[in-house]
PyMOL Python script that loads the backbone (N, CA, C, O; Angstrom):
from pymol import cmd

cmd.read_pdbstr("""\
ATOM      1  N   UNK A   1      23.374  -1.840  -3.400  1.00  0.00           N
ATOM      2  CA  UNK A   1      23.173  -2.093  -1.984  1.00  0.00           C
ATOM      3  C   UNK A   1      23.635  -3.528  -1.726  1.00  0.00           C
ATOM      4  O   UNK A   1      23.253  -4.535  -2.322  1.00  0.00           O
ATOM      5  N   UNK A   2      24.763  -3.420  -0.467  1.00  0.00           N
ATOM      6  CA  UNK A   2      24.609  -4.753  -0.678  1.00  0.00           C
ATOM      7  C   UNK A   2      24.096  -6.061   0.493  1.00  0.00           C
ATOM      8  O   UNK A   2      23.818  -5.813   1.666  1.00  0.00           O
ATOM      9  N   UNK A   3      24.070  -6.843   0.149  1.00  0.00           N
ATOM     10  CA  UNK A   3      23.121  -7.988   1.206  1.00  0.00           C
ATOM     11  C   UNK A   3      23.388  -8.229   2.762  1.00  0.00           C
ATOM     12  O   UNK A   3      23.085  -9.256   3.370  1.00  0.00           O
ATOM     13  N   UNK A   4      24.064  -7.002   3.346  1.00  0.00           N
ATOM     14  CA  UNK A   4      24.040  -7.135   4.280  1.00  0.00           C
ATOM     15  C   UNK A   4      23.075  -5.645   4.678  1.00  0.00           C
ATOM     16  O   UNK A   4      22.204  -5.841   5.526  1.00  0.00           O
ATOM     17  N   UNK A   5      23.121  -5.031   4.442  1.00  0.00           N
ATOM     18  CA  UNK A   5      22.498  -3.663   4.166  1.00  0.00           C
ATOM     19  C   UNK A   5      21.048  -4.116   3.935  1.00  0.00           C
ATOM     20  O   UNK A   5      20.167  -3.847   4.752  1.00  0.00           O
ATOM     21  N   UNK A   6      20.781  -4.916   2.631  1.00  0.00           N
ATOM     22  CA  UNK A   6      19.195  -5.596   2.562  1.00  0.00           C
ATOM     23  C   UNK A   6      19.057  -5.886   3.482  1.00  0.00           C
ATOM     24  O   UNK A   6      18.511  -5.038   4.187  1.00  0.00           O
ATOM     25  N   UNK A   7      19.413  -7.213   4.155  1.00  0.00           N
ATOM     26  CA  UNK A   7      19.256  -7.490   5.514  1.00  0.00           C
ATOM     27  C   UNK A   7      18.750  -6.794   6.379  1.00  0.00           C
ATOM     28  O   UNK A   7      17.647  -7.035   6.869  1.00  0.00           O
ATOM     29  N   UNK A   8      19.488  -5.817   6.700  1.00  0.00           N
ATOM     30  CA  UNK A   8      19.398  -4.908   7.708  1.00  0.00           C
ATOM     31  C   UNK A   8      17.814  -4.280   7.561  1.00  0.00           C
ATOM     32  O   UNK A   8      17.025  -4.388   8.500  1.00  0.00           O
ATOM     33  N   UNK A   9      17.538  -3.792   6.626  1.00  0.00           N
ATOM     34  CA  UNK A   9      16.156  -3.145   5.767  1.00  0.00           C
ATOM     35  C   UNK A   9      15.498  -4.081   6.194  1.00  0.00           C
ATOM     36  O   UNK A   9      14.817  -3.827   7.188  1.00  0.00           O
ATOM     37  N   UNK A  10      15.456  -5.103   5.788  1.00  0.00           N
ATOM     38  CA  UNK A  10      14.122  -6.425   5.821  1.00  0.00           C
ATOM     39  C   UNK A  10      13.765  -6.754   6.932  1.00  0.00           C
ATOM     40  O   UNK A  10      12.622  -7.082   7.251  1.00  0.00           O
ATOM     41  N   UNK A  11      15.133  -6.671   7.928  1.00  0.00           N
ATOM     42  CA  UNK A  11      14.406  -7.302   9.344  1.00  0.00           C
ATOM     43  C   UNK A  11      13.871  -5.990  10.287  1.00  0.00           C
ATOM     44  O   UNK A  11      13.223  -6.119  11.325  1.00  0.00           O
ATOM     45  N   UNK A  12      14.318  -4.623   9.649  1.00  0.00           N
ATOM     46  CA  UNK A  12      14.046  -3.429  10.559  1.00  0.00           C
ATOM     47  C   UNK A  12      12.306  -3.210   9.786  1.00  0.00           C
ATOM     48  O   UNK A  12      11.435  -2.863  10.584  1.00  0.00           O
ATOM     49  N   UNK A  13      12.116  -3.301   9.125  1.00  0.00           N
ATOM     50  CA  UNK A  13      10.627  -3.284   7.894  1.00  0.00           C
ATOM     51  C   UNK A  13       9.909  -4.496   8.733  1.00  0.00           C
ATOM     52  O   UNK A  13       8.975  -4.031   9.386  1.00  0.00           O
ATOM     53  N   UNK A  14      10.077  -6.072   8.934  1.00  0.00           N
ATOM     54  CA  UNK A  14       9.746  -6.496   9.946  1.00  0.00           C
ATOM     55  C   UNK A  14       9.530  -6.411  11.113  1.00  0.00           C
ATOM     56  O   UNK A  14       8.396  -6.832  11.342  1.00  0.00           O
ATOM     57  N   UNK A  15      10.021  -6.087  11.973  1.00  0.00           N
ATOM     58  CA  UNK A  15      10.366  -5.848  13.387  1.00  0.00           C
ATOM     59  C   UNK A  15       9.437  -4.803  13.404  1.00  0.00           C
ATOM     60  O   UNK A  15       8.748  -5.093  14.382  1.00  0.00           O
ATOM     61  N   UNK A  16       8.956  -3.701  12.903  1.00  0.00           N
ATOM     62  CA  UNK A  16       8.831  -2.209  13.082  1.00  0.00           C
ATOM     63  C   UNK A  16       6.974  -2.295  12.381  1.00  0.00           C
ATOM     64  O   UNK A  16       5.928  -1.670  12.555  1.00  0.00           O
ATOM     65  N   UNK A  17       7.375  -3.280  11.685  1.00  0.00           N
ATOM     66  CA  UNK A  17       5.908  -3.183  10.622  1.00  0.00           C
ATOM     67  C   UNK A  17       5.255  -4.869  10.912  1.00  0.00           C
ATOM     68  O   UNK A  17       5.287  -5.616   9.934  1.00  0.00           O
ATOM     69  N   UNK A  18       4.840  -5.274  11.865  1.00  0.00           N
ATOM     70  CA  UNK A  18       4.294  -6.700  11.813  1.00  0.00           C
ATOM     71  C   UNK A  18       3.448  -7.092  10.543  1.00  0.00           C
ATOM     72  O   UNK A  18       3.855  -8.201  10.198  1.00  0.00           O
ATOM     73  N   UNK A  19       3.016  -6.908  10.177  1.00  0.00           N
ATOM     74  CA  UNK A  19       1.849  -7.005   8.778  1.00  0.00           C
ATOM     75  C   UNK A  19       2.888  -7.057   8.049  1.00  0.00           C
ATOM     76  O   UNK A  19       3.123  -8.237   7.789  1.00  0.00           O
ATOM     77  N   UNK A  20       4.028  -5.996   7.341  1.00  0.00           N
ATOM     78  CA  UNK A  20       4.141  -5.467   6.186  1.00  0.00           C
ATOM     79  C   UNK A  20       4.047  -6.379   5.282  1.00  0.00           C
ATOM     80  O   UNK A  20       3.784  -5.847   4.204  1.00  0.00           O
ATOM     81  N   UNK A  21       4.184  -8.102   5.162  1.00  0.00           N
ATOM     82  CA  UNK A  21       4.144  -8.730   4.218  1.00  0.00           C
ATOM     83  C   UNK A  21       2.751  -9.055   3.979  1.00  0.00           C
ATOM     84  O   UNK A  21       2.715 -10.057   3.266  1.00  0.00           O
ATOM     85  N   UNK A  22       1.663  -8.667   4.249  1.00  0.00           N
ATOM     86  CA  UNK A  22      -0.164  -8.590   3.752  1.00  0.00           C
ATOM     87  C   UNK A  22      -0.184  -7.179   3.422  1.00  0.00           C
ATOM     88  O   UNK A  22      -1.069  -6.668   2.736  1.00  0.00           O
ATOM     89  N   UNK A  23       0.897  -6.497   3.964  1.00  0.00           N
ATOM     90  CA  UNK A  23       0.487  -5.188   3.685  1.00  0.00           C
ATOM     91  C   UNK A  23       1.130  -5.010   2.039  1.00  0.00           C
ATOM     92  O   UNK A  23       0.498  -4.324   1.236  1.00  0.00           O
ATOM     93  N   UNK A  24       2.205  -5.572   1.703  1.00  0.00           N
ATOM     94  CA  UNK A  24       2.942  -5.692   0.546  1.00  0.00           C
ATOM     95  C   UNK A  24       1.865  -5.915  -0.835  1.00  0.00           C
ATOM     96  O   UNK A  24       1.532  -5.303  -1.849  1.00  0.00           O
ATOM     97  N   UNK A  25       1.554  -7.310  -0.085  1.00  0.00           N
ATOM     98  CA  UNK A  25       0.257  -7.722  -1.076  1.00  0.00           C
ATOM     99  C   UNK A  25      -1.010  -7.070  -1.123  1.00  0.00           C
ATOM    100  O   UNK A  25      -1.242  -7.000  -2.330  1.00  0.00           O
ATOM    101  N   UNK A  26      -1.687  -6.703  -0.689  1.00  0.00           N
ATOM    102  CA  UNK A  26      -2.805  -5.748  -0.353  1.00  0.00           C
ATOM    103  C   UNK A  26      -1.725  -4.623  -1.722  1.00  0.00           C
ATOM    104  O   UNK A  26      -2.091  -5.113  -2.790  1.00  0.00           O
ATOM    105  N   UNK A  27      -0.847  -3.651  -2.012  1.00  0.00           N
ATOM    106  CA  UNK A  27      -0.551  -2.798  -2.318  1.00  0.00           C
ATOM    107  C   UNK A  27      -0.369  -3.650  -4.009  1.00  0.00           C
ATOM    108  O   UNK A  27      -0.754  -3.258  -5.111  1.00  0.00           O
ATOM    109  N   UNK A  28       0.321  -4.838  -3.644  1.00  0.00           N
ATOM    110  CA  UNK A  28       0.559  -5.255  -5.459  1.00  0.00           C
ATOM    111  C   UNK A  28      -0.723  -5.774  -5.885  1.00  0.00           C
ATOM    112  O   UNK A  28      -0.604  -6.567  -6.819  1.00  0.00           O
ATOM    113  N   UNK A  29      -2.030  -5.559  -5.458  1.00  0.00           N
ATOM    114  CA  UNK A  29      -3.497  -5.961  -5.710  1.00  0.00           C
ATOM    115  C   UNK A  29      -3.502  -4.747  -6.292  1.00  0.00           C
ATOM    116  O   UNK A  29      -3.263  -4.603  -7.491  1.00  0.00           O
ATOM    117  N   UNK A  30      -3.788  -3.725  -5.448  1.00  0.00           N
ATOM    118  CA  UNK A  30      -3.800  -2.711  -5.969  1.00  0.00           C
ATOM    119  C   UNK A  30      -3.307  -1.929  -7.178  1.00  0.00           C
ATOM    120  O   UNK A  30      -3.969  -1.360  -8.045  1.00  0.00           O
ATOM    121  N   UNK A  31      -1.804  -2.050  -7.010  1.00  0.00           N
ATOM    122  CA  UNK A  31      -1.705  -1.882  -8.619  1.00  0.00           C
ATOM    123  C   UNK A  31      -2.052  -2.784  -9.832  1.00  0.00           C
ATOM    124  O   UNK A  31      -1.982  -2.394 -10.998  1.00  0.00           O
ATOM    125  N   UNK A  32      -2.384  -3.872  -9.496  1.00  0.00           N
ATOM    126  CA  UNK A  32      -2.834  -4.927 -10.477  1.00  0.00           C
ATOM    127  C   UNK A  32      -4.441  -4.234 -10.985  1.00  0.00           C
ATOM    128  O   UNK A  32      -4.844  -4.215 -12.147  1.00  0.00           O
ATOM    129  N   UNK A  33      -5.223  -3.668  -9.712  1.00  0.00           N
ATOM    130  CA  UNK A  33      -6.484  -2.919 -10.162  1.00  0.00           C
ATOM    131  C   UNK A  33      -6.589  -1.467 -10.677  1.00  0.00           C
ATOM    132  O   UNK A  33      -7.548  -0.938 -11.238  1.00  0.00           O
ATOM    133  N   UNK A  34      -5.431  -0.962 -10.372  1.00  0.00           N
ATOM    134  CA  UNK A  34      -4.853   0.171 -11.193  1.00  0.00           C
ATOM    135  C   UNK A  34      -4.307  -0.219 -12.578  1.00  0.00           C
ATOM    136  O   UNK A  34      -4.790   0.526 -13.431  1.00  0.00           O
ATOM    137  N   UNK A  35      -3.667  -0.916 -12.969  1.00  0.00           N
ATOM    138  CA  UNK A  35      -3.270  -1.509 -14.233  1.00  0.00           C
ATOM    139  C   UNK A  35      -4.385  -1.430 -15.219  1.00  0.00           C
ATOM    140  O   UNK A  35      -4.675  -0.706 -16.171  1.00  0.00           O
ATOM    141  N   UNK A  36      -5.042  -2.768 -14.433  1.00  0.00           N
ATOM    142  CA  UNK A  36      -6.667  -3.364 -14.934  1.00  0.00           C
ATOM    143  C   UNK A  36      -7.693  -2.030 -15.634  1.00  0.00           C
ATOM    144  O   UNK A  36      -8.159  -1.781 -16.746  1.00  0.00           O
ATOM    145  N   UNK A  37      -7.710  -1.446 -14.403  1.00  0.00           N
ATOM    146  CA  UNK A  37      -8.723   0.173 -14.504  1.00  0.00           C
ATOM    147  C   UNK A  37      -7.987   0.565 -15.896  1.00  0.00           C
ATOM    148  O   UNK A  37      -8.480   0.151 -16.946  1.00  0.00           O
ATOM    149  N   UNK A  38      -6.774   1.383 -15.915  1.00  0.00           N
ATOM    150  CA  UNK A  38      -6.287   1.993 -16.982  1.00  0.00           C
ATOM    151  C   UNK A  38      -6.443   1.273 -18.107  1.00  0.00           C
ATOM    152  O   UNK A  38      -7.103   1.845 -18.974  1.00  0.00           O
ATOM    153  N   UNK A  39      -6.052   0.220 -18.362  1.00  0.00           N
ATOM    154  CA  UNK A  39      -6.282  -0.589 -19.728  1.00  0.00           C
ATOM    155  C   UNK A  39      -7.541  -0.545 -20.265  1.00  0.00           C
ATOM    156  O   UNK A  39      -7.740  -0.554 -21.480  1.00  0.00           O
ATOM    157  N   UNK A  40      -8.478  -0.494 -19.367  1.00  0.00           N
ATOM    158  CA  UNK A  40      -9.793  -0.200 -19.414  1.00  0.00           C
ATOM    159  C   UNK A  40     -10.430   0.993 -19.865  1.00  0.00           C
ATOM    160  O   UNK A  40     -11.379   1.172 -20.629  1.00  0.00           O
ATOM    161  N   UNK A  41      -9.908   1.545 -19.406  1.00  0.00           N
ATOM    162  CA  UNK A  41     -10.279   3.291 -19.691  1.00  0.00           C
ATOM    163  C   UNK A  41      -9.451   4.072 -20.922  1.00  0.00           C
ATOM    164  O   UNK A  41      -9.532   5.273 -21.178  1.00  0.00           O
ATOM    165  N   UNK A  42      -8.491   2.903 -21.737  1.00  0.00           N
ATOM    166  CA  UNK A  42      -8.513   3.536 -22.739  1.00  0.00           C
ATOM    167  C   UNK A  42      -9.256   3.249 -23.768  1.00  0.00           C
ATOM    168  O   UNK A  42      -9.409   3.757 -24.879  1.00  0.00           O
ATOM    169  N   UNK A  43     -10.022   1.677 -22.805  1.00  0.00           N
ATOM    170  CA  UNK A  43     -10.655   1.196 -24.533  1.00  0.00           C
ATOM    171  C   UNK A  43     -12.491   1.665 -24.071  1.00  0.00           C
ATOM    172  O   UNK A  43     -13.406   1.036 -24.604  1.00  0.00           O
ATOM    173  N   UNK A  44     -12.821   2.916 -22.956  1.00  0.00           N
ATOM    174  CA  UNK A  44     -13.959   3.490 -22.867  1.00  0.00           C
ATOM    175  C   UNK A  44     -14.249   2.980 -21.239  1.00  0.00           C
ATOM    176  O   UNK A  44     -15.425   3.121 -20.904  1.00  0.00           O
ATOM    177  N   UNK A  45     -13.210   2.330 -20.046  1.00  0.00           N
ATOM    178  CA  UNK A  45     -14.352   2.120 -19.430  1.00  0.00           C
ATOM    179  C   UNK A  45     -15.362   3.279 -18.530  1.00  0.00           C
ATOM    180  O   UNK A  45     -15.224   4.497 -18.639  1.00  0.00           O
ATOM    181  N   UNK A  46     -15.819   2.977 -18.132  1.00  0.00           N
ATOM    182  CA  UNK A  46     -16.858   4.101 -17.371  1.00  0.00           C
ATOM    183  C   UNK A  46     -16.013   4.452 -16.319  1.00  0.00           C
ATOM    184  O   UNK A  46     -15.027   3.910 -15.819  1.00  0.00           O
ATOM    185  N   UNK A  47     -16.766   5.724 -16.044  1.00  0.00           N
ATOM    186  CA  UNK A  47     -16.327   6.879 -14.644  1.00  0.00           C
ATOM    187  C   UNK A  47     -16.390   5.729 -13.740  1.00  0.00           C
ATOM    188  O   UNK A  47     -15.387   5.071 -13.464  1.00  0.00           O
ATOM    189  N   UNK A  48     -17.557   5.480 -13.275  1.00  0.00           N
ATOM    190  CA  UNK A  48     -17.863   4.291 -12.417  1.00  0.00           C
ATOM    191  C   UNK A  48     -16.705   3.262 -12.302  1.00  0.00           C
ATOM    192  O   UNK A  48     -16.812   2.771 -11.178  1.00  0.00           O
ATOM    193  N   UNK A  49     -15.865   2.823 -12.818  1.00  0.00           N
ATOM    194  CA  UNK A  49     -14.861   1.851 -12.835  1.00  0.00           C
ATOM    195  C   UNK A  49     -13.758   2.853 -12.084  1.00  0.00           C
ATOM    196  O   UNK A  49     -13.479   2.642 -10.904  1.00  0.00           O
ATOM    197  N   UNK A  50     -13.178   3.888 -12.775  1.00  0.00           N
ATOM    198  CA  UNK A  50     -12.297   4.929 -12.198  1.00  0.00           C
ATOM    199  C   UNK A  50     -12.893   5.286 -11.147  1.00  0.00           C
ATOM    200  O   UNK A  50     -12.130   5.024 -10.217  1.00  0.00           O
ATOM    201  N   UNK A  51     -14.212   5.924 -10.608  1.00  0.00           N
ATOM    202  CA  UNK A  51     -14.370   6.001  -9.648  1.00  0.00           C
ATOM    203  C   UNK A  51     -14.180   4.738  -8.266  1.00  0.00           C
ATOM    204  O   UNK A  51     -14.073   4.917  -7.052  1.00  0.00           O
ATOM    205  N   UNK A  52     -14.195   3.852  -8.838  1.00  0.00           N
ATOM    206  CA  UNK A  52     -15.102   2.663  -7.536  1.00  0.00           C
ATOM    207  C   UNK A  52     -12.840   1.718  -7.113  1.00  0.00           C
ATOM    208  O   UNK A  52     -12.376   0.797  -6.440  1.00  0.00           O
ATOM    209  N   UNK A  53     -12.318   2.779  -8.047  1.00  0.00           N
ATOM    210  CA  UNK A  53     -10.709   2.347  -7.871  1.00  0.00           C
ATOM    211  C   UNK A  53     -10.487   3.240  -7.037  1.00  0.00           C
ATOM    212  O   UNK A  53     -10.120   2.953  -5.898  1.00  0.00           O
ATOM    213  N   UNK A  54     -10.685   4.616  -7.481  1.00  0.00           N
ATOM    214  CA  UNK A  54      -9.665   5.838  -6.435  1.00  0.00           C
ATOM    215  C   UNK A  54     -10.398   6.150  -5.236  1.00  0.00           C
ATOM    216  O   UNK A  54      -9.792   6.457  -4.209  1.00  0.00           O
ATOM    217  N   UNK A  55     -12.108   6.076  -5.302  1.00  0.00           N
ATOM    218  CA  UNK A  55     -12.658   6.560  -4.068  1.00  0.00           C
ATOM    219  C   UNK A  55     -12.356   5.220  -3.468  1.00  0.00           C
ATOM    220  O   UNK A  55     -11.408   5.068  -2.698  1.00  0.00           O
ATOM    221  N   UNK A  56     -12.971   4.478  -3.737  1.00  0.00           N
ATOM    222  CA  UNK A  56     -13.824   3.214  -2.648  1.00  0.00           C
ATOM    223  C   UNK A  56     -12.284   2.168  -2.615  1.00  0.00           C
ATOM    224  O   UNK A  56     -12.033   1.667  -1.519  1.00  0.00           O
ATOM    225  N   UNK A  57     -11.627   1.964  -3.397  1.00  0.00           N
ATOM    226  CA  UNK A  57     -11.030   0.727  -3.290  1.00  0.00           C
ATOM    227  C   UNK A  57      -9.408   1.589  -2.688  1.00  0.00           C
ATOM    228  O   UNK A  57      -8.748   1.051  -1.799  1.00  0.00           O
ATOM    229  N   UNK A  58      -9.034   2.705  -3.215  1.00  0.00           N
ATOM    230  CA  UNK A  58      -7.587   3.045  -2.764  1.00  0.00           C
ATOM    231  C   UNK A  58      -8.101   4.166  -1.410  1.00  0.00           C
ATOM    232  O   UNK A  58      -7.494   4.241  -0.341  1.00  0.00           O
ATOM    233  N   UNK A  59      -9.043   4.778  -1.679  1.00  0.00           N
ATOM    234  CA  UNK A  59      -9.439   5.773  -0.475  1.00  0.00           C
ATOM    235  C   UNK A  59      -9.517   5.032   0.622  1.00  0.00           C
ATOM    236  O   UNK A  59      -8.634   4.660   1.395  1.00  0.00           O
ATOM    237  N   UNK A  60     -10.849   4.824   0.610  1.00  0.00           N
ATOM    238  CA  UNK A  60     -11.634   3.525   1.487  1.00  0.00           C
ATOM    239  C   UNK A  60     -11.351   3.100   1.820  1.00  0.00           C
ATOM    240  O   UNK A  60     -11.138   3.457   2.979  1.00  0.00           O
ATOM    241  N   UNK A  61     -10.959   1.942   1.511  1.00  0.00           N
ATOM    242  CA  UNK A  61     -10.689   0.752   1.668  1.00  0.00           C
ATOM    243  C   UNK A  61      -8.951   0.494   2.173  1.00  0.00           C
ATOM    244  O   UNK A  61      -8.411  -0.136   3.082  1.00  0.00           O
ATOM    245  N   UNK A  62      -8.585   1.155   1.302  1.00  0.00           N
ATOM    246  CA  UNK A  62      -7.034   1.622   1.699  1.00  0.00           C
ATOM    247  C   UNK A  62      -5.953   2.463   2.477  1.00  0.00           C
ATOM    248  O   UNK A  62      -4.995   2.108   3.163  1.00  0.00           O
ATOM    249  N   UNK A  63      -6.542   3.953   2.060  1.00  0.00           N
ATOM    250  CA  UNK A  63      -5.632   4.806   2.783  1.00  0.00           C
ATOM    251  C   UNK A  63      -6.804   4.668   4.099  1.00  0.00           C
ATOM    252  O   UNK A  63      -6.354   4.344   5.198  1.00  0.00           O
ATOM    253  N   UNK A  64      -7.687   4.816   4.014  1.00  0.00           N
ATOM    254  CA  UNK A  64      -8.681   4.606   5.366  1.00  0.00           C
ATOM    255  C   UNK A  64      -8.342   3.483   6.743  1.00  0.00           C
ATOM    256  O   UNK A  64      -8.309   3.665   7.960  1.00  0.00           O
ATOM    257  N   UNK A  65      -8.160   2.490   6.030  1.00  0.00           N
ATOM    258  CA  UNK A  65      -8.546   1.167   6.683  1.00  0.00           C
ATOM    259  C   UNK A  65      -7.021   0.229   7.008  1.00  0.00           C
ATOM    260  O   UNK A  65      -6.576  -0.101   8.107  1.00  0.00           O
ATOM    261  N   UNK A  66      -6.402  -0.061   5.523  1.00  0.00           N
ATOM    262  CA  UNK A  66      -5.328  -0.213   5.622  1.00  0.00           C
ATOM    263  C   UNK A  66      -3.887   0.385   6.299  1.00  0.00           C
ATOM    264  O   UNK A  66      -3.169  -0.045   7.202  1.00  0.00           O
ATOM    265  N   UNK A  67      -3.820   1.459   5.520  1.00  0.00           N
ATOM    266  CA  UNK A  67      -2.829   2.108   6.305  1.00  0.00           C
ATOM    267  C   UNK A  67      -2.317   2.590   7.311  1.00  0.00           C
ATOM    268  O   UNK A  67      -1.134   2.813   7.570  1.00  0.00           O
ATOM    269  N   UNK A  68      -3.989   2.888   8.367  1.00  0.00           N
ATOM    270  CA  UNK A  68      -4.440   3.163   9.804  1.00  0.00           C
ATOM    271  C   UNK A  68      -3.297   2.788  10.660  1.00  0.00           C
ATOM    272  O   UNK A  68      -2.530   3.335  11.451  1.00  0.00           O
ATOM    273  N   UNK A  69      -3.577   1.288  10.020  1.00  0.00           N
ATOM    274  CA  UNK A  69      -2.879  -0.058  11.095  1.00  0.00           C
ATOM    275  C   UNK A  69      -1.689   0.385  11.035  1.00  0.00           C
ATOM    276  O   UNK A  69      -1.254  -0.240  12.003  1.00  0.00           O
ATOM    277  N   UNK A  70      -0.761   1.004  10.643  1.00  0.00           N
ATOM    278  CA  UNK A  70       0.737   1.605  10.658  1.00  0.00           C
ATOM    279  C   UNK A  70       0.697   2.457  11.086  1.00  0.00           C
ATOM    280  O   UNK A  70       1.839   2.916  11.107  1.00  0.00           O
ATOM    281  N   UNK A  71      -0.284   3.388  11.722  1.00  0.00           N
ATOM    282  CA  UNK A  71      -0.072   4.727  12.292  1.00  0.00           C
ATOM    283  C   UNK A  71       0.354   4.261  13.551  1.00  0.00           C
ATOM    284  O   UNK A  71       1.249   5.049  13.855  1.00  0.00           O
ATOM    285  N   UNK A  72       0.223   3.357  14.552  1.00  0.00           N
ATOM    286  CA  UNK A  72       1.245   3.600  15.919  1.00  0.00           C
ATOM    287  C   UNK A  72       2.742   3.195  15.329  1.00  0.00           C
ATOM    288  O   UNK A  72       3.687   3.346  16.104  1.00  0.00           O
ATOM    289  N   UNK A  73       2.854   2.980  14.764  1.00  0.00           N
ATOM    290  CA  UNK A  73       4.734   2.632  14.231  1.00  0.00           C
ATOM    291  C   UNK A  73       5.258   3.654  13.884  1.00  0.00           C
ATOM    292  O   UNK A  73       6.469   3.746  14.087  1.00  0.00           O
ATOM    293  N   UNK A  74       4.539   4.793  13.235  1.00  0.00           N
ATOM    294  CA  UNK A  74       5.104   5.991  12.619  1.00  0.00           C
ATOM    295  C   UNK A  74       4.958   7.070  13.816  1.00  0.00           C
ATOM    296  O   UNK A  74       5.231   8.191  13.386  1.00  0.00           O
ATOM    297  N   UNK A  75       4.654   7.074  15.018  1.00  0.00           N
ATOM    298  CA  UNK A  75       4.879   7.970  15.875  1.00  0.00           C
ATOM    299  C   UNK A  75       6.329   8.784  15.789  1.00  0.00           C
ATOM    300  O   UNK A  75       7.248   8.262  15.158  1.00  0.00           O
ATOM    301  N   UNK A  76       6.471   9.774  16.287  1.00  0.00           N
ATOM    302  CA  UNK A  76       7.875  10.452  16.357  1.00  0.00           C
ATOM    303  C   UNK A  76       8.103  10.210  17.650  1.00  0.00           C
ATOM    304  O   UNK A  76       7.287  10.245  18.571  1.00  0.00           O
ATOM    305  N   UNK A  77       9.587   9.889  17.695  1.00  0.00           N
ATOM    306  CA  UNK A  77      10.458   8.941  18.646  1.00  0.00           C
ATOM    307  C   UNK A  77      10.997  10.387  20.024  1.00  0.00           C
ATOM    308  O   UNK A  77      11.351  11.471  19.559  1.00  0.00           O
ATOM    309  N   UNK A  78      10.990  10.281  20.906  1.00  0.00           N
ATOM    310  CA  UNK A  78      11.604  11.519  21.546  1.00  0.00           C
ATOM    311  C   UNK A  78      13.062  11.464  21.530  1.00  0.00           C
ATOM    312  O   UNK A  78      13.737  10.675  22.191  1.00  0.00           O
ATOM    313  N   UNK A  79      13.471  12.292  20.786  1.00  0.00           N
ATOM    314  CA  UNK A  79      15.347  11.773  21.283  1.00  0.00           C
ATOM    315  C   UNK A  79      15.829  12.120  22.814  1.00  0.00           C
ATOM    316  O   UNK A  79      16.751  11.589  23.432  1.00  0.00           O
ATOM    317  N   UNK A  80      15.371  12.659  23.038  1.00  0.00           N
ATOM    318  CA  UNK A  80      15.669  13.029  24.480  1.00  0.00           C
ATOM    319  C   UNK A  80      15.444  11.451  25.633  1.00  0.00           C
ATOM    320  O   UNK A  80      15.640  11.540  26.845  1.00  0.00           O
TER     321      UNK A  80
END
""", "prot")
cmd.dss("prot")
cmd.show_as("cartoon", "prot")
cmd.util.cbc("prot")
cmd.orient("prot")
C-alpha cells in the first residue's frame, strides 16, 4: 500500500471515527490483558481471571460501553 493510499485511510478513520486514537489504545490494553490472562492460564490461573477478561472487561466494559460510541458512524448511508 502505498503512502498516499495510507493517507487516505488515516484521515478517512479520523474524520469518520473522532476517538479512534483512545479507541486504538483502549483495544492494545486489551490485548495486553488478553496476553497477560493466557500466560496465566497456562501456568493454572483461575476461571475467575478468564472470566473477569471475557465477561466484565471485553463484554462490559468493551463491546458494551466502548464500542457503543461508534454506533452513529456505522449507520447505512442512503445512496439515493
Amino acid at each position: 500500500m502505498n503512502a498516499i493510499s495510507q493517507d487516505l485511510i488515516d484521515h478517512t478513520i479520523a474524520h469518520f471515527y473522532p476517538e479512534a486514537d483512545a479507541h486504538s489504545r483502549i483495544h492494545n490494553s486489551l490485548l495486553q490483558d488478553i496476553r497477560s490472562v493466557l500466560h496465566k492460564f497456562k501456568k493454572k490461573a483461575s476461571v475467575a481471571d478468564l472470566f473477569n477478561l471475557m465477561a466484565i472487561k471485553i463484554v462490559k466494559n468493551h463491546l458494551l460501553e466502548e464500542d457503543r460510541k461508534f454506533f452513529p458512524y456505522l449507520e447505512p448511508v442512503d445512496p439515493c
